[in-house]
N, C-alpha and C positions, 0 to 999 in steps of 0.2 A: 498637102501644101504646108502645113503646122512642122514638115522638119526642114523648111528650108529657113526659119529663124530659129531653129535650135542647135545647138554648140555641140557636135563632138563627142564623142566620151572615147576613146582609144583604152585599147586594152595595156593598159602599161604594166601591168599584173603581169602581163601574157607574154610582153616582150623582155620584161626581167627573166621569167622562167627559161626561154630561149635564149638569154644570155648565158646564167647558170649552165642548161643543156649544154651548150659550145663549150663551155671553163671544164667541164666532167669529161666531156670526150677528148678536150684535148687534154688533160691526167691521164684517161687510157691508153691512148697515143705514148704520153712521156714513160709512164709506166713500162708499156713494150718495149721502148727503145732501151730503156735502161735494165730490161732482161736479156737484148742479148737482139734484139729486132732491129735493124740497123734502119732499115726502110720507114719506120714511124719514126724519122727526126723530122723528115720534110711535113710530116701530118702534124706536129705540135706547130712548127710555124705557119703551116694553114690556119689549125682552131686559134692560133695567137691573133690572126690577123682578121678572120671571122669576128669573135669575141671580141675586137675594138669595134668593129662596124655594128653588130649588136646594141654597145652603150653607145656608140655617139647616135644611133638611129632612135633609141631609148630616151637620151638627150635633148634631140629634137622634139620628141614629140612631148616631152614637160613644159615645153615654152611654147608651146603653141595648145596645149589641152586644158580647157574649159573647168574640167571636172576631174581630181584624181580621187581613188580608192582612200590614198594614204599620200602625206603630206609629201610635196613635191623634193623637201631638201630629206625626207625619211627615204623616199625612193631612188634617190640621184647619191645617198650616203652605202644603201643595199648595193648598187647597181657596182659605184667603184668599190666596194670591200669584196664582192664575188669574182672579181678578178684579181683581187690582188693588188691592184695598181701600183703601190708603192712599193713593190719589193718583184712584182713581173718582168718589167721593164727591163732590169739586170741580169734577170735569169739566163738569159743567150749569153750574157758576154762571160759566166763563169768560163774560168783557164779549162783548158784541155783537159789538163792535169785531173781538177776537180769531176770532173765526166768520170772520165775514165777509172777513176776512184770508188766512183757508183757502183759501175759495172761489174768491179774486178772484187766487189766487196759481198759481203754475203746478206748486207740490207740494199742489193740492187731492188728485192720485192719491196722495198717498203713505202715505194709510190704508191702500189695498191691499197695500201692502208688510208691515204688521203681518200679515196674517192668514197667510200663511206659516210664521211663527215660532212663533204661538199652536198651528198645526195640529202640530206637529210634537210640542208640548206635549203636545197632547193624544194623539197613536202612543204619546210615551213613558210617560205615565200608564199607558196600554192596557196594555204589556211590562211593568208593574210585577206584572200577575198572574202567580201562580206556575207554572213550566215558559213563559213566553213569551219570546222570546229577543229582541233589538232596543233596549234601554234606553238601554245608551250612545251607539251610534250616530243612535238621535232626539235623543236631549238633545243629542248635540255638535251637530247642523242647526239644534235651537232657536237655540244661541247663536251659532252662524255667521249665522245669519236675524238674530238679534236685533243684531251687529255691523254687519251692512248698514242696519239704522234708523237704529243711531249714524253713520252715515257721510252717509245723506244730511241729518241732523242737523245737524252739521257745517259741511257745505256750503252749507246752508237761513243757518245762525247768520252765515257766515262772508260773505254773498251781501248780508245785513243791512246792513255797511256801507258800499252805498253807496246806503241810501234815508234820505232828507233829513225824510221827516217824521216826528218823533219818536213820534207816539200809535201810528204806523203800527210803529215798528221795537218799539215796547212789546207791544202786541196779539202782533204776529206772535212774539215771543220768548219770550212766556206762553205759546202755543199748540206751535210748537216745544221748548219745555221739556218740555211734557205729551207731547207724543210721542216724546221720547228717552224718558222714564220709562216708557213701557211696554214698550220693551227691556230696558232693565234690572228691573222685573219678569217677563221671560223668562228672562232668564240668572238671576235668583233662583230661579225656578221649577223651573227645569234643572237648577241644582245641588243645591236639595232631592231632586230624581227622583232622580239622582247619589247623592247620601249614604245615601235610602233603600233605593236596590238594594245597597250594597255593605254595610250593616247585614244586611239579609236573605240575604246569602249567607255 
């Protein structure tokens, strides 16, 4: 009878990890597509639309939970940086152009380099539960992962000038933008992971 006055505890630990999950398969998804897999377009705006019911279900239950692991605005800060939020949302309406740019380019594979960086996000999520050991050392792989995005970044931007047609180096430079930023929503990610473990110790 003692749990029908006791509050709750939800696993919100469990439902970030499940978020992260959805954000990685839909990178594998995007990744296909942009090998050459025409049929994984409709599977990125699936895990897109999964991944928003994810955090708002995540959402809900911060405002109604009694007791969290980690501080409600630590957890509602991991939850929008795992998806990206500020820079996702645009990611459909990139021009044709810039697609096809991917495709036709010879860093089509370089989606798969993100999903390394994201997994690692998601270990260190995992180690944020209490007694789990491992925090810092995922978080620093996220942002060493997410230093090698910036790098072939770089080399993508820097390879730019020597193509002549201008729609072409615009496309490609949108689409290269959008994918350094999702490095740096890792190393955001990581150093929230970062700040909330060393609050809760």
């Amino acid at each position: 009878m003692s749990r029908w006055f006791l509050p709750e505890t939800p696993d919100v630990l469990g439902l970030l990890t499940q978020q992260i999950e959805v954000t990685i398969a839909g990178m594998d998804a995007f990744a296909r597509w942009a090998a050459g897999e025409a049929a994984a377009q409709a599977e990125v705006r699936t895990y897109e639309h999964r991944a928003d019911e994810r955090k708002r279900e995540l959402h809900r239950t911060l405002r109604t939970a009694f007791i969290t692991p980690l501080e409600p605005e630590d957890l509602f800060a991991l939850s929008r940086g795992s998806t990206g939020s500020s820079t996702r949302r645009r990611t459909p309406c990139a021009s044709r152009r810039s697609w096809i740019a991917l495709r036709t380019s010879r860093l089509r594979r370089w989606p798969f380099s993100w999903r390394p960086a994201v997994r690692e996000l998601d270990t260190a999520v995992a180690t944020l539960a209490p007694g789990v050991p491992g925090t810092t050392a995922s978080a620093d792989r996220a942002v060493k992962a997410a230093c090698r995005i910036e790098r072939v970044y770089r080399t993508a931007m820097g390879e730019l000038l020597r193509v002549e047609d201008l729609r072409e180096v615009m496309a490609r430079r949108e689409l290269y933008r959008r994918g350094s930023r999702i490095g740096e929503h890792v190393v955001d990610v990581a150093e929230r992971v970062l700040y909330a473990a060393v609050k809760e110790t």
